[in-house]
C-alpha positions as CSV (number, residue, x, y, z in Angstrom):
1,X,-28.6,-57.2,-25.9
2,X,-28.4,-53.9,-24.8
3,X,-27.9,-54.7,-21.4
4,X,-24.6,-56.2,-22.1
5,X,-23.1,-53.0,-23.4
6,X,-24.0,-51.2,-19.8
7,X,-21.3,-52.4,-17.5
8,X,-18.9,-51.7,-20.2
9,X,-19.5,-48.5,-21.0
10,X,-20.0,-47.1,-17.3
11,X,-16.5,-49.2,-16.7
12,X,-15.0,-46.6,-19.5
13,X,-17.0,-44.1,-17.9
14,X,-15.4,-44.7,-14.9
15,X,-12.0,-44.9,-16.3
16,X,-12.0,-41.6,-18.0
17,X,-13.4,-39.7,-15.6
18,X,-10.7,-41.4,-13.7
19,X,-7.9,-40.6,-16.5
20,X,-9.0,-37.1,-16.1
21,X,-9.1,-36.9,-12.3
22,X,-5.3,-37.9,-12.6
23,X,-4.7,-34.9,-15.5
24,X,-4.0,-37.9,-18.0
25,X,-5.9,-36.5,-20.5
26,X,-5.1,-33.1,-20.2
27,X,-1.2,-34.0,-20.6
28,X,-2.0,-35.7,-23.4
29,X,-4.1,-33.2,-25.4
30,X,-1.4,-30.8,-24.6
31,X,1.1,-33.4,-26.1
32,X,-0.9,-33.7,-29.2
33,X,-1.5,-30.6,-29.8
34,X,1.8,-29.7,-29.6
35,X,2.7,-32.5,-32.3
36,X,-0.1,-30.9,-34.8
37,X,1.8,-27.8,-34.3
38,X,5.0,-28.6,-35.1
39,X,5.7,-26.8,-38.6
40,X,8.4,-29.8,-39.2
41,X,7.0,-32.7,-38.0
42,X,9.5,-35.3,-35.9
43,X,10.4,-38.7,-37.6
44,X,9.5,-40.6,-34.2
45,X,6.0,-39.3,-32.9
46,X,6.3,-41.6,-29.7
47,X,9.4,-40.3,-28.9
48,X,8.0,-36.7,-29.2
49,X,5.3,-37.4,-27.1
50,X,7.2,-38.9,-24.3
51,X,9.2,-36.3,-23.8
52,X,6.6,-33.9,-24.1
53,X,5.7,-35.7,-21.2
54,X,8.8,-34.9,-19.1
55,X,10.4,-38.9,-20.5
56,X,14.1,-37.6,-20.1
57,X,16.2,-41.1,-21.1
58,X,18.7,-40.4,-22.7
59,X,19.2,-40.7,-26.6
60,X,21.6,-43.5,-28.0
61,X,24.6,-41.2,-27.9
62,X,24.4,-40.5,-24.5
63,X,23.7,-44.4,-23.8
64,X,26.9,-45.2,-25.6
65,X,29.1,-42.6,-24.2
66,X,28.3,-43.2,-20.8
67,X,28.8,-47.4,-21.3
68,X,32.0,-46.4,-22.5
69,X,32.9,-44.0,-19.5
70,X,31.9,-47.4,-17.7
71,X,34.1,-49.4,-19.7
72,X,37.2,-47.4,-19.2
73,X,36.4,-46.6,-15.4
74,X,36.5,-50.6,-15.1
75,X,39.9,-50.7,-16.6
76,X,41.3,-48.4,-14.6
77,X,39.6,-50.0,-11.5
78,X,41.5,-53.6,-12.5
79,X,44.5,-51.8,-13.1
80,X,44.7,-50.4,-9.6
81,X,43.8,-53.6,-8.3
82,X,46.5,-55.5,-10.2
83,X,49.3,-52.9,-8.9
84,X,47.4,-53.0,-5.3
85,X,48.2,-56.9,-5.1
86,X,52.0,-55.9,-6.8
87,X,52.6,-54.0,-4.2
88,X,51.6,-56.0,-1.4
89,X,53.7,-58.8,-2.6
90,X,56.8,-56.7,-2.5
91,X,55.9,-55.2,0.7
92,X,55.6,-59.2,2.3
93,X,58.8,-59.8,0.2
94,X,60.7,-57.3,1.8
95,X,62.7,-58.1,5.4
96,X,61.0,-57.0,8.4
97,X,64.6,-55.2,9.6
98,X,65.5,-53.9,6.0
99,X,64.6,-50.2,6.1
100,X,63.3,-48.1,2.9
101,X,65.2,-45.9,1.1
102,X,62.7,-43.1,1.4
103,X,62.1,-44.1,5.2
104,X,62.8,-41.0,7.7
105,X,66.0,-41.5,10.2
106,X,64.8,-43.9,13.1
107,X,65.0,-40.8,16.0
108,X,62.7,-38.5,13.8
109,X,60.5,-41.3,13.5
110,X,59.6,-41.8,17.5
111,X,59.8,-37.8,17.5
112,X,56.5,-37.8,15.8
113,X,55.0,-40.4,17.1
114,X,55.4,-39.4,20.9
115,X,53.2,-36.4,22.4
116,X,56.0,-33.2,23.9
117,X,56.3,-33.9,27.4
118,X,54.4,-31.3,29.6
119,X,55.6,-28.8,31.8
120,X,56.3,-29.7,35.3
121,X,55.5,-27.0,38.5
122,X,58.6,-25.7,40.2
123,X,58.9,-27.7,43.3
124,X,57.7,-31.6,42.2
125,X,54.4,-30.4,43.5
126,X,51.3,-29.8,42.3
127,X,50.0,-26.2,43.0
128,X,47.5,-26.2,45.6
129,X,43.6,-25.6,44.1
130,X,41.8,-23.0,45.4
131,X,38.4,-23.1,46.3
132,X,35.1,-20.7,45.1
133,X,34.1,-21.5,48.5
């Protein structure tokens, strides 16, 4: 009978030494003892001990603020989408030839949109290029 009980204590043997290999066990101790010292002792244990081991979800507060950041944020974002597609059916709705209101004068227009000429040489020519020769 005893022989049964070997591989199952050298497979715990083996997992501990492997739990303290990985610093498992010494995180944990330090968690614990950290608990037993507490003068006033926290109302959910597990939660102290997970974030005595660096758990950093937030609480329920910060859950529900940040879905309702999300909530508004997806408002806004359906908003601007419905005054997106507004606007583009008043911009197809409008004539081609019918010019804003707020539209710069036509000659301003092509001002900006062509490049100064450049400055000719004296002569029609080109300057002749002179060689490093």
């Amino acid at each position: 009978m005893a022989a049964n009980y070997r591989p199952i204590d050298s497979k715990r043997e083996e997992f501990r030494k492997y739990l303290e290999r990985a610093g498992v066990m010494d995180a944990l101790t330090k968690a614990l003892v950290s608990l037993y010292e507490e003068t006033d002792k926290p109302a959910d244990a597990l939660d102290y001990v997970r974030k005595c081991l660096g758990d950093n979800r937030p609480d329920e507060a910060e859950f529900q603020a940040t879905k309702n950041e999300l909530a508004e944020a997806l408002a806004t974002i359906e908003q601007l989408k419905a005054e997106i597609a507004l606007l583009q059916e008043q911009l197809v709705a409008q004539p081609r030839d019918e010019v804003p209101p707020d539209a710069p004068p036509e000659g301003e227009l092509q001002a900006a949109e062509e490049p100064p000429p450049e400055a000719e040489p004296e002569g029609g020519e080109e300057p002749p290029v002179e060689s490093a020769e």
